[in-house]
N, C-alpha and C positions, 0 to 999 in steps of 0.2 A: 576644399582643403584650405586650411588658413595657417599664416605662419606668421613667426612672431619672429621680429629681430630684436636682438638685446645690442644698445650701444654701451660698450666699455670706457670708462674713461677714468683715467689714473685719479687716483687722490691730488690734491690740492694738498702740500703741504706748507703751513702759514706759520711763522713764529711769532705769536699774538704778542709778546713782548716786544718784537722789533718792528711791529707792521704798524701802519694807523688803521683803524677799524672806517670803515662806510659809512655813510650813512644810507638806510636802508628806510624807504619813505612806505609803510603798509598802511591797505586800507583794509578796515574789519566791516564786515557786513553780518547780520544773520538767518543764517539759512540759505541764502542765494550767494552769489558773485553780485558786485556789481557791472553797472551795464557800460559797456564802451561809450556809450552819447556823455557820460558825468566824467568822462577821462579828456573833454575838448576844449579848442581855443585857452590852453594854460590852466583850464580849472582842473580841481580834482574834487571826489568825493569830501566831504567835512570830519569824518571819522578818522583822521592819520592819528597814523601812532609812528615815532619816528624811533629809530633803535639804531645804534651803533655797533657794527658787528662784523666781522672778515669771511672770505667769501669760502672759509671754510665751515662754516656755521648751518649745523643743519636742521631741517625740517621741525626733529625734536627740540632738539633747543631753541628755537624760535619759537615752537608751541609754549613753551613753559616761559619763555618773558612776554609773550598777549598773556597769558593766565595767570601774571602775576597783575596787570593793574587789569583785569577784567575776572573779576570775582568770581561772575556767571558759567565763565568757561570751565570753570576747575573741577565741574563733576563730572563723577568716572562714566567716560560712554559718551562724552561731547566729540562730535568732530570738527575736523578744522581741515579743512578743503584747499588748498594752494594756488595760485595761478601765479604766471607773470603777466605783469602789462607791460609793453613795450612799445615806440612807436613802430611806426609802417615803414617797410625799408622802399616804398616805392608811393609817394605822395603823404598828403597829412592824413594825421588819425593813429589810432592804436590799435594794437592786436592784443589778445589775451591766450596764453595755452596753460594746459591746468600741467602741474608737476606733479603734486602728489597730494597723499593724506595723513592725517595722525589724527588717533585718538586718544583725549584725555585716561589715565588712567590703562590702557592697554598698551602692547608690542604691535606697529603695524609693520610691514615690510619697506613703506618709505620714511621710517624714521629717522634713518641713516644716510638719508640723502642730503647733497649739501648743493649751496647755492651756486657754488661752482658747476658742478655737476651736472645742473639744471641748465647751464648754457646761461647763467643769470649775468648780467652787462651793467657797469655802475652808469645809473641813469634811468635806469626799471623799476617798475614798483614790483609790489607783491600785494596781492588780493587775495584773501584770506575768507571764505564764506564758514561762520562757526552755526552748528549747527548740535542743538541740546540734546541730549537721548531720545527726551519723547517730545518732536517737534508736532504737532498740529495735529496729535494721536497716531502717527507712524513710530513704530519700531524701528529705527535705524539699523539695529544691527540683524534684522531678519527680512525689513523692508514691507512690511505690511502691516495692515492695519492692525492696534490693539484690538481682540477679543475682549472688548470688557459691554 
């Protein structure tokens, strides 16, 4: 028997007029996550994209500013894969946990999630694994391989 808990948590509401926006440090990879060893002693991966944003800002809209200076991502059927990186609440190093997904071009159910939402803390990145329709001749949205 397996059970699901759903956490609730109020909206976040921000008055993007009166707030100053974050800066929110993301790292884009493709096809994977990057790996917690390129998150150590102060470095980070080389691929930031840095966006200023309130931590009401969600999933989808985050998708669509990586898909405005990343050309690649904008065909319908690309996903974009979410994490947070954070450090370690008990020693050095970081953790990663995945939030959510969106796809270019379709409705997913975590579109409408927002950075708040996500437990997200100013000082965290956000890893981002984009990943094309037909990545390395996988179907994405059926998950097996082309019949071709």
């Amino acid at each position: 028997m397996e059970s699901v808990v759903e956490e609730k948590t109020e909206a976040v509401s921000i008055d993007r007029e009166k707030t100053c926006p974050l800066l929110l440090r993301v790292f884009l990879n493709n096809g994977r996550h990057h790996s917690l060893g390129e998150f150590v002693r102060g470095n980070v991966p080389p691929n930031e994209l840095q966006i200023y944003t309130w931590l009401d800002a969600t999933l989808k809209e985050l998708t669509n500013l990586v898909k405005e200076v990343n050309p690649d991502a904008r065909r319908k059927g690309t996903y974009f894969d979410f994490a947070l990186v954070f450090p370690e609440a008990r020693g050095p190093g970081y953790r990663m946990r995945e939030i959510g997904r969106t796809c270019s071009g379709e409705k997913f159910p975590d579109d409408n999630k927002t950075l708040a939402s996500c437990r997200f803390q100013i000082g965290d990145y956000l890893d981002i694994a984009i990943t094309p329709p037909t990545y390395r001749g996988h179907d994405n949205r059926r998950g097996r391989q082309n019949a071709y």
